[in-house]
N, CA and C atoms as a LAMMPS dump frame, in Angstrom:
ITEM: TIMESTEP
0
ITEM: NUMBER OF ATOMS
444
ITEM: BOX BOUNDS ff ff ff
-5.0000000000000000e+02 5.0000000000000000e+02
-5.0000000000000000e+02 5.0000000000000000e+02
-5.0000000000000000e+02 5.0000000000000000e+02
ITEM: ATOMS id mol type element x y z
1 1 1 N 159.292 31.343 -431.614
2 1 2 C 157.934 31.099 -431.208
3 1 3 C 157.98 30.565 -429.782
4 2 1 N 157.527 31.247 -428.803
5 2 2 C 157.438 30.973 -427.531
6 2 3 C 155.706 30.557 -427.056
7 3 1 N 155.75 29.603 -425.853
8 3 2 C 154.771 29.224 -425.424
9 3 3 C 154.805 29.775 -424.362
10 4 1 N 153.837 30.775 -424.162
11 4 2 C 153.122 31.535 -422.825
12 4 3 C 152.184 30.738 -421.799
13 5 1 N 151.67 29.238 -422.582
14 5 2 C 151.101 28.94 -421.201
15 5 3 C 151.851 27.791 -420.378
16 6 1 N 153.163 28.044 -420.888
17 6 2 C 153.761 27.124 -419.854
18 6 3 C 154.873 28.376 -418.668
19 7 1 N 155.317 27.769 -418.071
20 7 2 C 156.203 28.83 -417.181
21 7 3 C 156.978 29.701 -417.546
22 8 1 N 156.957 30.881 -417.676
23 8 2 C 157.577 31.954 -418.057
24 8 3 C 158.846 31.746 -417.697
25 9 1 N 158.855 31.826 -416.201
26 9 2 C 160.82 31.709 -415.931
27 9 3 C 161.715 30.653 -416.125
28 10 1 N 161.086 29.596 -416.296
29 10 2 C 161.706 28.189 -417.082
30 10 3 C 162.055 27.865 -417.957
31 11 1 N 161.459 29.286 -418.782
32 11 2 C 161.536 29.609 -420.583
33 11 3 C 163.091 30.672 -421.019
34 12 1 N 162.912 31.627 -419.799
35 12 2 C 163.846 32.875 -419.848
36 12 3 C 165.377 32.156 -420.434
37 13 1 N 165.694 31.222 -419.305
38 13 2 C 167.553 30.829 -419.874
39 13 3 C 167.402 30.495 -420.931
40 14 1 N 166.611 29.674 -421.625
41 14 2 C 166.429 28.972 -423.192
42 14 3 C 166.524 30.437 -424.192
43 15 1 N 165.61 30.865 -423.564
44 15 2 C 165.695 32.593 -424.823
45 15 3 C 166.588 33.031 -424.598
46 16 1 N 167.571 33.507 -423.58
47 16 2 C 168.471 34.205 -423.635
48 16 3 C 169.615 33.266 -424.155
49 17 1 N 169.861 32.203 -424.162
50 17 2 C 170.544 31.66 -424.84
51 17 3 C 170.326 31.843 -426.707
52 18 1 N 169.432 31.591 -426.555
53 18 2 C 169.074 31.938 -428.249
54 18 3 C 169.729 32.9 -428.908
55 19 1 N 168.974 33.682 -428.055
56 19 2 C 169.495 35.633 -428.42
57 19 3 C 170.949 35.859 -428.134
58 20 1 N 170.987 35.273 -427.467
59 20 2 C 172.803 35.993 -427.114
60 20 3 C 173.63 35.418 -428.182
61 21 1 N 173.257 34.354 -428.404
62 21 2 C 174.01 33.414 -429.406
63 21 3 C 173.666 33.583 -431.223
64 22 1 N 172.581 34.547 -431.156
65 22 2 C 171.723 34.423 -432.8
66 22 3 C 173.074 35.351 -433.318
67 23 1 N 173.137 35.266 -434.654
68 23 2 C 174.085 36.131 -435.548
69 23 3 C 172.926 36.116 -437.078
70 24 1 N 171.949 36.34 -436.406
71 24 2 C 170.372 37.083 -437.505
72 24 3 C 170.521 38.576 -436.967
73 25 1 N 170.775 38.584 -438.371
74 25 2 C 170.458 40.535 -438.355
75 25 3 C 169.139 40.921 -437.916
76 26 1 N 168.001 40.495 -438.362
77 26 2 C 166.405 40.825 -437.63
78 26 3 C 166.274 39.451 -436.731
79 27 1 N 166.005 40.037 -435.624
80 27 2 C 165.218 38.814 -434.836
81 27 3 C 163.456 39.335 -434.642
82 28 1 N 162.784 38.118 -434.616
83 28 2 C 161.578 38.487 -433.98
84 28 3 C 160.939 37.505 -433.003
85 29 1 N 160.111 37.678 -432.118
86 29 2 C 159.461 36.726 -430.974
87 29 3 C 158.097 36.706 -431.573
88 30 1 N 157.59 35.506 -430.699
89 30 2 C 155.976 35.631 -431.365
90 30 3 C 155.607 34.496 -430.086
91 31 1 N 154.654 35.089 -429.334
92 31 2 C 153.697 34.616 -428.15
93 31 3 C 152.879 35.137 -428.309
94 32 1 N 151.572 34.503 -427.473
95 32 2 C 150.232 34.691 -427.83
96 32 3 C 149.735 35.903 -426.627
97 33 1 N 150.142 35.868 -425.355
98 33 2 C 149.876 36.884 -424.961
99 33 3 C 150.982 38.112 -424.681
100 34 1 N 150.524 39.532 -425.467
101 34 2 C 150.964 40.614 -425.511
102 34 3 C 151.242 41.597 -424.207
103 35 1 N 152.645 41.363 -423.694
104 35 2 C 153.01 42.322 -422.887
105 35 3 C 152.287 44.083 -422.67
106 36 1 N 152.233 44.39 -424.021
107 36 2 C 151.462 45.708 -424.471
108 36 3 C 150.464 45.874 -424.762
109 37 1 N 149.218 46.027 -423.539
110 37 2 C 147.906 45.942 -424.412
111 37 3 C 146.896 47.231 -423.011
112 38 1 N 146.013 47.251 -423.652
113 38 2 C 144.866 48.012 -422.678
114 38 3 C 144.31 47.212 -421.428
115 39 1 N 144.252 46.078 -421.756
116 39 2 C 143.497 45.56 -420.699
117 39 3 C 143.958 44.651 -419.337
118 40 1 N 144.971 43.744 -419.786
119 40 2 C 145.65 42.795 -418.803
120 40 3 C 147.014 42.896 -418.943
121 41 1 N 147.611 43.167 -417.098
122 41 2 C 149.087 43.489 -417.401
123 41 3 C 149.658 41.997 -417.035
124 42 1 N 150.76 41.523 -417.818
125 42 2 C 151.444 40.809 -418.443
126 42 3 C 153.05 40.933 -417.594
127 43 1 N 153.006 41.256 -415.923
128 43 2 C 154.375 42.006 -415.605
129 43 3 C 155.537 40.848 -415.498
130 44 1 N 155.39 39.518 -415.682
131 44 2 C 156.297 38.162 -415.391
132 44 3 C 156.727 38.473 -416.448
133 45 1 N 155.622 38.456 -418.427
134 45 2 C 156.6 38.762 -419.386
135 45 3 C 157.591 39.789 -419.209
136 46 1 N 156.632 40.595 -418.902
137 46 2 C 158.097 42.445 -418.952
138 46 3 C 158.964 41.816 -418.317
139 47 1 N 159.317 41.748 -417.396
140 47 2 C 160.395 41.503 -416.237
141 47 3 C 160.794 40.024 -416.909
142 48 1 N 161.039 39.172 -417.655
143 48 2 C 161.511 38.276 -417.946
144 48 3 C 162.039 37.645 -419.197
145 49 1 N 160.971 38.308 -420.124
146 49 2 C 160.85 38.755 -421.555
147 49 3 C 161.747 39.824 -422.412
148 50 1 N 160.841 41.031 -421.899
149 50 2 C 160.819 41.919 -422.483
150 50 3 C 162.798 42.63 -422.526
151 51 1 N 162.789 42.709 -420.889
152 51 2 C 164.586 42.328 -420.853
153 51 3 C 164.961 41.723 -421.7
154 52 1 N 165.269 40.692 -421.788
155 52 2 C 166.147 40.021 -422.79
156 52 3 C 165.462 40.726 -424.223
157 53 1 N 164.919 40.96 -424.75
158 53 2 C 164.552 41.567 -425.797
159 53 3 C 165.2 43.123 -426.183
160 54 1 N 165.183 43.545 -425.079
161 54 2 C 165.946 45.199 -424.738
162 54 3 C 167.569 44.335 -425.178
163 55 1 N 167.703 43.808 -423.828
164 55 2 C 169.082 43.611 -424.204
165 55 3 C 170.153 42.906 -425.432
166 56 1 N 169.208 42.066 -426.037
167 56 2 C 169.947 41.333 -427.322
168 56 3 C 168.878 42.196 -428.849
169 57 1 N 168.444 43.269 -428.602
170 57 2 C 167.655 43.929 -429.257
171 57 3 C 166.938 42.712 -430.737
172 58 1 N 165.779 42.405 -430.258
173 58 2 C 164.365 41.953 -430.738
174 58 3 C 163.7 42.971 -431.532
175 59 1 N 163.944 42.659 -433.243
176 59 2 C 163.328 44.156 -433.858
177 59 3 C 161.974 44.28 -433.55
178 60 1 N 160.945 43.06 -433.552
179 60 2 C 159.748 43.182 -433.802
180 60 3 C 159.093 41.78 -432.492
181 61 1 N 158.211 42.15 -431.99
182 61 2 C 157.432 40.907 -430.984
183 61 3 C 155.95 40.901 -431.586
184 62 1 N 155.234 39.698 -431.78
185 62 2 C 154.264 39.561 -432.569
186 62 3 C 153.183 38.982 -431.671
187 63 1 N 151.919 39.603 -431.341
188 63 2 C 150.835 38.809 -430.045
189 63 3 C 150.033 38.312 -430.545
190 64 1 N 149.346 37.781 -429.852
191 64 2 C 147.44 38.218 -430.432
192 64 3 C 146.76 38.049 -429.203
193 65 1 N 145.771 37.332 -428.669
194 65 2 C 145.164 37.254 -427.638
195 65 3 C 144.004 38.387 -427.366
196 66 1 N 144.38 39.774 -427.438
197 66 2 C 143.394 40.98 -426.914
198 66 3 C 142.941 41.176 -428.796
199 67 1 N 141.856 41.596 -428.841
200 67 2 C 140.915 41.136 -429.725
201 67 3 C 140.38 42.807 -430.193
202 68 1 N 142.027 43.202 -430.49
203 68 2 C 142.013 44.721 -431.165
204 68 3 C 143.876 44.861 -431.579
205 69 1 N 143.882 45.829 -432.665
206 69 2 C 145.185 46.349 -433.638
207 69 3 C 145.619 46.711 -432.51
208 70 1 N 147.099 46.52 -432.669
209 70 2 C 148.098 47.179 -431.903
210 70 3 C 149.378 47.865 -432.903
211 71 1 N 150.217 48.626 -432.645
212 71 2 C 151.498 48.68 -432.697
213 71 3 C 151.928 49.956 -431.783
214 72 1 N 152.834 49.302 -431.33
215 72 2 C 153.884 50.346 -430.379
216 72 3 C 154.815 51.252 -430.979
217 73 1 N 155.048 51.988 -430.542
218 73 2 C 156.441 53.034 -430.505
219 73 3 C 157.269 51.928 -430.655
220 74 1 N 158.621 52.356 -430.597
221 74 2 C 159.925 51.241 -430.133
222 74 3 C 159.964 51.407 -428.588
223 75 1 N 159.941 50.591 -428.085
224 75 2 C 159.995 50.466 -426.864
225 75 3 C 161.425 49.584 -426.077
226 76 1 N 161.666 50.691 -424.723
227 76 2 C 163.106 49.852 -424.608
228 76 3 C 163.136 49.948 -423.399
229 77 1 N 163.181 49.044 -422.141
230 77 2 C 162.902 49.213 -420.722
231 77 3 C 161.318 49.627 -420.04
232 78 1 N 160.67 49.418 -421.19
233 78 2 C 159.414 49.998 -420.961
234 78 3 C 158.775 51.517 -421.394
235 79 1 N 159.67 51.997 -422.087
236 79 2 C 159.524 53.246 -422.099
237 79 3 C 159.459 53.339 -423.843
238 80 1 N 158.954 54.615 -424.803
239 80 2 C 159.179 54.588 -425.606
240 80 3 C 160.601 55.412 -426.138
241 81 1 N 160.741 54.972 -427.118
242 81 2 C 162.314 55.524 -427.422
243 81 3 C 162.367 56.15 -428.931
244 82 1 N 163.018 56.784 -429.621
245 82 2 C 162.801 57.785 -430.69
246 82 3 C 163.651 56.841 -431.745
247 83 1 N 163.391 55.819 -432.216
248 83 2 C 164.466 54.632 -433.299
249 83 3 C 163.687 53.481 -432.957
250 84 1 N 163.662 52.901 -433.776
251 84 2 C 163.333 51.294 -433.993
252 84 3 C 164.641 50.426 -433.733
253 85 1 N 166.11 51.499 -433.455
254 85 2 C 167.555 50.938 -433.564
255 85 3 C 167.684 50.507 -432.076
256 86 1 N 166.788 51.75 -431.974
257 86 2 C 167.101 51.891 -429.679
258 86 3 C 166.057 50.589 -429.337
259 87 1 N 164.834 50.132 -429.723
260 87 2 C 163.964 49.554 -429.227
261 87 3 C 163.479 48.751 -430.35
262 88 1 N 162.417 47.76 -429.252
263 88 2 C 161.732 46.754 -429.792
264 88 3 C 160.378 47.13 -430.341
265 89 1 N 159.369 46.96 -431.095
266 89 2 C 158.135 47.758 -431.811
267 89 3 C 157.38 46.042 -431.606
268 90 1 N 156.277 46.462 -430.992
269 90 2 C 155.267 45.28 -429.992
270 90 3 C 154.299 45.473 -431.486
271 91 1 N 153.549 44.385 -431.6
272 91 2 C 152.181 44.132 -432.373
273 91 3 C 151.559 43.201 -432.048
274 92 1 N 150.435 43.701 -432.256
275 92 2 C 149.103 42.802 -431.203
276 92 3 C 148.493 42.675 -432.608
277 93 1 N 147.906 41.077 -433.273
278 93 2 C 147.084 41.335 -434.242
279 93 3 C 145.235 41.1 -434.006
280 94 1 N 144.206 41.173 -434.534
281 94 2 C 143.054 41.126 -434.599
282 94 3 C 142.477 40.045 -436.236
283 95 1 N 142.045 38.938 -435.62
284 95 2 C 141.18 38.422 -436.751
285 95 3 C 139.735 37.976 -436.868
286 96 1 N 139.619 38.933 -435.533
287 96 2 C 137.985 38.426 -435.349
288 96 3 C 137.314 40.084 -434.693
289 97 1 N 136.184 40.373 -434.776
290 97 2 C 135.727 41.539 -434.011
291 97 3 C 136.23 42.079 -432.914
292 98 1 N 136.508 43.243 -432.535
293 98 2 C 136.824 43.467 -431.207
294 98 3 C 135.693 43.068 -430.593
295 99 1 N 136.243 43.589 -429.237
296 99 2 C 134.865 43.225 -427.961
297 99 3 C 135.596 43.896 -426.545
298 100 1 N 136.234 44.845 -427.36
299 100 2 C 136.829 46.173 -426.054
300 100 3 C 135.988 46.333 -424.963
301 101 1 N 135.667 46.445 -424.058
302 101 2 C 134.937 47.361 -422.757
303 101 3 C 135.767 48.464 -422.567
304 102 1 N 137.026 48.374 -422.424
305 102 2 C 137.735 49.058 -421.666
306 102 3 C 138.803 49.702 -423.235
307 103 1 N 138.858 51.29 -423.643
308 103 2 C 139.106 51.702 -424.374
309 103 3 C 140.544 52.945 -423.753
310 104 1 N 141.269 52.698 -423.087
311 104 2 C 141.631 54.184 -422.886
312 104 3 C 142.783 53.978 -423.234
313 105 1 N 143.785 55.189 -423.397
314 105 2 C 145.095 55.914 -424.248
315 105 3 C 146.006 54.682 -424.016
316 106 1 N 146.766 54.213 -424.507
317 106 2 C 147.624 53.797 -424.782
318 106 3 C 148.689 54.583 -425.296
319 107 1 N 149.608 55.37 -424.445
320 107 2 C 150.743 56.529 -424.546
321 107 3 C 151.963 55.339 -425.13
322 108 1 N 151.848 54.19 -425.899
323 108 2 C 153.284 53.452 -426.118
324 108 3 C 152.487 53.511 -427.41
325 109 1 N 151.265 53.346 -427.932
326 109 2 C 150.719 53.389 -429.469
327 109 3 C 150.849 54.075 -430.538
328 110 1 N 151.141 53.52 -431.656
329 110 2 C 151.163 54.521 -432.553
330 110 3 C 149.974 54.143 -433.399
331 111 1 N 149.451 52.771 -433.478
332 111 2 C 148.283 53.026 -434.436
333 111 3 C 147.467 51.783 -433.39
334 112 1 N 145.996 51.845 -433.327
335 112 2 C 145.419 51.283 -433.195
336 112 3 C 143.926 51.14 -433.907
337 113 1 N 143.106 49.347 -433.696
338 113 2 C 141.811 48.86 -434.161
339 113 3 C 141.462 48.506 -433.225
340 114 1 N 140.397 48.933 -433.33
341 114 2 C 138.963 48.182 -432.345
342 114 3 C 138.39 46.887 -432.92
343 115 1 N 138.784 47.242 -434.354
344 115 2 C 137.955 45.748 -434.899
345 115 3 C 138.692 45.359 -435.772
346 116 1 N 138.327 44.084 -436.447
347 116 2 C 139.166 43.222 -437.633
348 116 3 C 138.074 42.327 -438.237
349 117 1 N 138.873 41.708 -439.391
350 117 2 C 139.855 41.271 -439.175
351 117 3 C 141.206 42.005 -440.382
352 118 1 N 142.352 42.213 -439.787
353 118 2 C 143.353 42.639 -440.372
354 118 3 C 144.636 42.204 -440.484
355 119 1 N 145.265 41.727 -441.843
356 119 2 C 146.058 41.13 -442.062
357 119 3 C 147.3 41.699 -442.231
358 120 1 N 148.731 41.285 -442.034
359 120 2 C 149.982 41.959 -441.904
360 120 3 C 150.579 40.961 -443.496
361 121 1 N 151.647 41.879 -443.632
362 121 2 C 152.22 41.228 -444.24
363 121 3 C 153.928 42.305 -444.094
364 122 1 N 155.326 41.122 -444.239
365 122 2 C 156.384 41.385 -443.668
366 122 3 C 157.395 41.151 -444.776
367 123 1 N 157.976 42.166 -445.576
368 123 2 C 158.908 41.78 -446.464
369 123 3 C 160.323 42.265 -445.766
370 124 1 N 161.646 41.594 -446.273
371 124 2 C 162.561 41.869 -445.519
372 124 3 C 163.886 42.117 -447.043
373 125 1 N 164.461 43.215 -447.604
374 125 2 C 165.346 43.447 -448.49
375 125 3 C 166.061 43.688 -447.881
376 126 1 N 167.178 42.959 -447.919
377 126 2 C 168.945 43.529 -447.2
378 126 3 C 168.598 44.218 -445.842
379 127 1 N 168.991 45.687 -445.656
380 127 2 C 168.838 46.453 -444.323
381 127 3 C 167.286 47.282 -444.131
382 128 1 N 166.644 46.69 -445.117
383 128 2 C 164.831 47.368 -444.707
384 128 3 C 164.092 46.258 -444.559
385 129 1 N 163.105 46.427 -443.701
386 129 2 C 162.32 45.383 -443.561
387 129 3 C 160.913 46.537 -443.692
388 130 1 N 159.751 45.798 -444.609
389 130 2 C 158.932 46.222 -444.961
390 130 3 C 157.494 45.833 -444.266
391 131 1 N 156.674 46.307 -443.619
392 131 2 C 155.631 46.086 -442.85
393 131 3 C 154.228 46.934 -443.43
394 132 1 N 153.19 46.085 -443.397
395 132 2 C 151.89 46.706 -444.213
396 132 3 C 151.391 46.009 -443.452
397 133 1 N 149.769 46.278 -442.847
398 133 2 C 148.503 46.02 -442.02
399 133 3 C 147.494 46.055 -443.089
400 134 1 N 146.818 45.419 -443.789
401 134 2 C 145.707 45.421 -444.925
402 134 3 C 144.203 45.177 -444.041
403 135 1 N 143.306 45.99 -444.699
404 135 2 C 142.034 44.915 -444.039
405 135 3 C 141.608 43.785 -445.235
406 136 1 N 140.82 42.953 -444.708
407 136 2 C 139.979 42.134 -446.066
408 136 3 C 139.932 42.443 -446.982
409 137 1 N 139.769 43.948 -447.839
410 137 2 C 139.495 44.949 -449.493
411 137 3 C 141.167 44.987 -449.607
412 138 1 N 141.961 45.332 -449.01
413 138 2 C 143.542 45.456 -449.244
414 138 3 C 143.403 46.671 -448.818
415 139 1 N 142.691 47.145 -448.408
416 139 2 C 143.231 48.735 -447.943
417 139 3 C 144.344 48.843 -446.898
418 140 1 N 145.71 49.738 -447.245
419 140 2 C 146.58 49.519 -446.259
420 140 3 C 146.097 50.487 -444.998
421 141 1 N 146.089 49.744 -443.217
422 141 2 C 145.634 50.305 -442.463
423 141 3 C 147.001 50.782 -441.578
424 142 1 N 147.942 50.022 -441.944
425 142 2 C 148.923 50.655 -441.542
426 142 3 C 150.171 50.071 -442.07
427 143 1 N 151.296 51.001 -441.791
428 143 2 C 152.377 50.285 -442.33
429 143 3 C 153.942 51.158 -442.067
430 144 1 N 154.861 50.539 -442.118
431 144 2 C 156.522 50.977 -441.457
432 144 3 C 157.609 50.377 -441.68
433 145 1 N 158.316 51.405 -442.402
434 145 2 C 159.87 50.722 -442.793
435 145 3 C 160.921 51.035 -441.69
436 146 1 N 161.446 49.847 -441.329
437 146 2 C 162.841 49.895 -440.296
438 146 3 C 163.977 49.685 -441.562
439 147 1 N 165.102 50.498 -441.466
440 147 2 C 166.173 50.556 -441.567
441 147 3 C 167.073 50.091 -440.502
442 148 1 N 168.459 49.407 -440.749
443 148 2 C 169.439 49.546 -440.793
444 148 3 C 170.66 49.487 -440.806
């Protein structure tokens, strides 16, 4: 759990120490503002963050802040990548209405909401880790198994 409103690069040696040093088969991050989103770019995280995440491979990064569903491709240097093995998979969650203005493609997305509120839930058996997006009724709105 990282704090985004204090200095990003003051934070970096502490995480990379973490990561270099973890011997957890899944790692995950969780800050409040999302490197990956439509509206505000975030380039101190990428460039400070998101690196060390590429490099000590971060299965899953968890946001919230932008006030709509996210999930990414696996993403690795910025780019998307064809494995969840090669890259990190970004999620932005929603628990209150959107309030989008600004709606356009997101080419790193694989599923997105405009509105919420929508709840995750994260099971982890040996080498699968299990991921479901429910709304309020339980309807699953999305969901993805990593292997491996």
């Amino acid at each position: 759990m990282l704090d985004v409103t204090l200095s990003i690069p003051n934070q970096t040696a502490w995480i990379e120490e973490q990561l270099k040093n973890s011997k957890a088969k899944w790692k995950f991050a969780m800050f409040h503002f999302p490197p990956y989103n439509v509206e505000e770019p975030y380039d101190e995280i990428m460039r400070e963050w998101c690196s060390l995440f590429d490099k000590y491979h971060v299965d899953m990064v968890m946001n919230g802040h932008m006030h709509y569903y996210l999930r990414t491709k696996p993403m690795y240097a910025g780019k998307a990548v064809d494995s969840p093995v090669k890259g990190t998979i970004y999620m932005m969650s929603i628990s209150v209405p959107g309030k989008q203005e600004i709606w356009n493609e997101e080419e790193y997305a694989v599923k997105r909401y405009r509105n919420g509120p929508l709840y995750q839930h994260i099971s982890i058996k040996g080498d699968q880790l299990f991921y479901k997006c429910f709304d309020p009724e339980g309807n699953v709105k999305d969901e993805l198994v990593i292997s491996k």
